[in-house]
N, C-alpha and C positions, 0 to 999 in steps of 0.2 A: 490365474489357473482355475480357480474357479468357473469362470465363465466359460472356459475352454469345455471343461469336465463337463458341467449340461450343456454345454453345444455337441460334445460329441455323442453325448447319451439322450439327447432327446432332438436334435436339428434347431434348436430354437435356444433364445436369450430372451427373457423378459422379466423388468421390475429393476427395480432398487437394487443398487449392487456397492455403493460406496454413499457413506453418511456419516460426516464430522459434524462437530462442534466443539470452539475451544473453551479452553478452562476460561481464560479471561476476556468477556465482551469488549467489542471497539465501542470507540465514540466519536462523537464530530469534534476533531480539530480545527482548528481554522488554517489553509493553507497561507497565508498572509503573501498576497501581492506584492512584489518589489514596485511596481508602478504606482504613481501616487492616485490614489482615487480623485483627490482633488488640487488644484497647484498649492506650491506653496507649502511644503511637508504632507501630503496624504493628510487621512485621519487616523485617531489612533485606536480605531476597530479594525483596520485594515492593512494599515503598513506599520510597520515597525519601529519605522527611522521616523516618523511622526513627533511632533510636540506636544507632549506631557502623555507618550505612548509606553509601551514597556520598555521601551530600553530606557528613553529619558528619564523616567522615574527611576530605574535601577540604577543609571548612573547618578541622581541626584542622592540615593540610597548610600551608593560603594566606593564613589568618588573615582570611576570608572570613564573610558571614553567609548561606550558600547553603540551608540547613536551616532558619533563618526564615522567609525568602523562600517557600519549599516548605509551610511550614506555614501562614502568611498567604493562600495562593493556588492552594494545590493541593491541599489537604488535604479529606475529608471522614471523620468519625466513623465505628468500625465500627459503629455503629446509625443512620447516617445513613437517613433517609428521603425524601431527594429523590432528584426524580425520572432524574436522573444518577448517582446512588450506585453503582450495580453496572455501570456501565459507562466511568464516566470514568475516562480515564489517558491514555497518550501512544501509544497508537499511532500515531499519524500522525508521531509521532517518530522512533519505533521504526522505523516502517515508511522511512523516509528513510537510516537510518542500515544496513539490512540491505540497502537498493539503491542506495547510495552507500561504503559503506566496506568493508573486508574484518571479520571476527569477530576478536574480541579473544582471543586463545591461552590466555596465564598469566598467575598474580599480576604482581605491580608492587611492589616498595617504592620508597616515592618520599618524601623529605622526611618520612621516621620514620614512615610509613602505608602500609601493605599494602594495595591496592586488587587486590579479585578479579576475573577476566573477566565477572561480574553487574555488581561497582560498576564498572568502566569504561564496559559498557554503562549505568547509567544518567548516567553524568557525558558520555556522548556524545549522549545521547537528549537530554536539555540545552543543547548548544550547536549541534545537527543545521543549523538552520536559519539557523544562520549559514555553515555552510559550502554550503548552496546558492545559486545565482546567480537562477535562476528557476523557476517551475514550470509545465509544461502540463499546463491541465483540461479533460475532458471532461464534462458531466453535470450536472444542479445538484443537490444537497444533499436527500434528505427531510426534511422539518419538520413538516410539517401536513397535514391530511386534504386541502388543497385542491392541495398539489403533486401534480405528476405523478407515481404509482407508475412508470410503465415510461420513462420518461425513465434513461438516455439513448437515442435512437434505435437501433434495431438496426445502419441501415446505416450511421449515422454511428459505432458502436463500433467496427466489423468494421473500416473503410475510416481513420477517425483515428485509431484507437487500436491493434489489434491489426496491422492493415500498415503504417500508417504509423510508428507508435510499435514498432513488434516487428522490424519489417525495416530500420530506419535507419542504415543501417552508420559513418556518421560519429559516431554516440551511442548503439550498441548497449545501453541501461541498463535495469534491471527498471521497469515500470509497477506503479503500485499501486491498486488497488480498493476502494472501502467495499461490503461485501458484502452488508450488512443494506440491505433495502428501507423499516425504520422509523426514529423521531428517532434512534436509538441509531447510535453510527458504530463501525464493524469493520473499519481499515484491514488489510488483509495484500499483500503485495510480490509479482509474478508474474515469474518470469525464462523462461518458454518457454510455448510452447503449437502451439496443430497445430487448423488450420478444416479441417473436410471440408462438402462439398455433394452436393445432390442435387437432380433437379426431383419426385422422390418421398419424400410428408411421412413424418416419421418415425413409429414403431409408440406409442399408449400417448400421444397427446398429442391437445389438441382442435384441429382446425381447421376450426372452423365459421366462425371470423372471417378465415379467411385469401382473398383474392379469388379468384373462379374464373377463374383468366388463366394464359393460356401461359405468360406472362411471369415467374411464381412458382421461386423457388429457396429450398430449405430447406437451414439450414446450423448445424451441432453445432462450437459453440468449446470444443476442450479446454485448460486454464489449469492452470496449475502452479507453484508458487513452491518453490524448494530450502528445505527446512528448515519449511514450512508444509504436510506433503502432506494434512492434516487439513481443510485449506480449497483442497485443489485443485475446480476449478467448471467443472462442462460446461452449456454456455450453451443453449439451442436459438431458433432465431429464424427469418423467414421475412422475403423482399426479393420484391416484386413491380417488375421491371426494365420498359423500354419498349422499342419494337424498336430505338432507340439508344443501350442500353445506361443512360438515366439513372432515377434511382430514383421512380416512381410512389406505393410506401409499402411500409411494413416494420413489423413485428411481432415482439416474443417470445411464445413457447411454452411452456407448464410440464409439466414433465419428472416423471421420478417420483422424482425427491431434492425438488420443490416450491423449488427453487431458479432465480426466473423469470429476473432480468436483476441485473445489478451496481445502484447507485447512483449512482454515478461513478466516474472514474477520471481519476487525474493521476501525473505523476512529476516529481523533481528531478532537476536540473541543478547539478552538482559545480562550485564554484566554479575549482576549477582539478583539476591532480594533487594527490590528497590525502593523497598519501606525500611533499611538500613541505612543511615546516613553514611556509613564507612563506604558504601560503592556507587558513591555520588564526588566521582571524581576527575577534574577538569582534562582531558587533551588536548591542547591547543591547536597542537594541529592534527588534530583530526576536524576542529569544532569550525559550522559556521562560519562566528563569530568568537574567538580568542578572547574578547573583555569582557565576553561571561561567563563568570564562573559557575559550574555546576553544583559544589559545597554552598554559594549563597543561595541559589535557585531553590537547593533543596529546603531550606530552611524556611525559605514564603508557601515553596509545594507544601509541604508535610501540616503546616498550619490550613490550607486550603481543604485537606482532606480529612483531617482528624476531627 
């Protein structure tokens, strides 16, 4: 509405017009690979089902079969040749656990097992999804040549996601993006970003598809996630408004990174405070991985962080 109001009082948009930050900074999780890095169990900085990795050491810890489990279900061959092989793992784990919880510090001995700030992250990538209550999505999923590449809408990112989800001060929390526009998914965590606009298109981009209307606003999202700066993404896109301000149609632009539009985006919602051992409680089926518990996780995290 704003933007509308000096559009129709002056003919022009320009400058900064949306700018978050959340309360709590992401971090690098590690997405841990199902494929083994190397034959013969992976390593245990990268996969999980590894020997003397985290889950081996939590089952030698709980007297659990967590490292089975991982190997019946999650596992794929370092010569695997399907078509998931170089990209399956847990980011959308990972990604939960870097905009829900704080970074794991130091080792941990806990019950005659030394778990490092790696193996904690993955025994929390593990039980992530139990401690969230719900999640908001925006986008649907690529799969196939017949889904929409540019889905989700521009103006519905700009307007549910990055002001509604980035400016919500009751739940100030990181959104997460799948980056990749193909079947392959690339979750990473965003905790700030900064929209600027203009009614002049940007330099170095095509808009021959963009309608010849007053009504046109072009608009550059800068995104940012602490500890990701390798996948920070400058969005570009175009909203054609009506003279009441409601949306006509909207487009993205490809830029010269060739980086067109997200795929979707969603985030969790923390079951409660999660510096509370009370809301650190297991779902089996919801979890990963069922042989880990989130009540023992909590008890090596909380040591890690304190």
């Amino acid at each position: 509405k704003e933007i509308t109001k000096e559009f129709i009082q002056t003919g022009r948009v320009t400058g900064l017009v949306a700018e978050w930050k959340s309360a709590k900074p992401t971090w690098h999780c590690h997405w841990f690979p199902m494929k083994e890095t190397k034959a013969n169990g992976g390593d245990a900085a990268n996969n999980l089902f590894a020997p003397n990795g985290a889950l081996d050491k939590y089952d030698k810890a709980f007297g659990t079969k967590s490292r089975q489990h991982e190997l019946d279900n999650n596992f794929r061959p370092h010569d695997s040749e399907a078509k998931d092989a170089n990209w399956a793992g847990h980011c959308n784990y990972s990604a939960e656990v870097a905009a829900m919880l704080e970074e794991p510090k130091k080792s941990v001995t806990y019950k005659g097992q030394t778990f490092t700030p790696r193996d904690i992250e993955g025994l929390l990538v593990k039980v992530s999804s139990s401690l969230a209550s719900r999640f908001d999505f925006e986008g649907n999923r690529y799969n196939r040549e017949s889904d929409d590449v540019r889905d989700p809408k521009p103006h519905d990112f700009l307007e549910k996601v990055i002001k509604a989800w980035g400016s919500e001060s009751s739940n100030p929390i990181p959104f997460v993006l799948d980056i990749d526009r193909e079947e392959a998914v690339w979750n990473y965590p965003y905790d700030q970003g900064k929209v600027y606009a203009s009614t002049d298109a940007p330099e170095g981009v095509d808009v021959s598809e963009v309608p010849d209307s007053d009504g046109v606003t072009y608009y550059q999202a800068e995104l940012k996630g602490t500890g990701f700066e390798g996948q920070a993404r400058s969005y570009q896109f175009w909203i054609d408004y009506d003279k009441d301000g409601s949306v006509n149609a909207s487009g993205w632009l490809e830029g010269e990174d060739k980086k067109v539009n997200p795929d979707f985006a969603w985030r969790p919602h923390p079951v409660g405070d999660l510096s509370d051992k009370k809301n650190w409680v297991s779902r089996p089926h919801r979890q990963n991985n069922p042989e880990v518990r989130a009540e023992d996780v909590y008890e090596i995290y909380i040591r890690s962080i304190s």
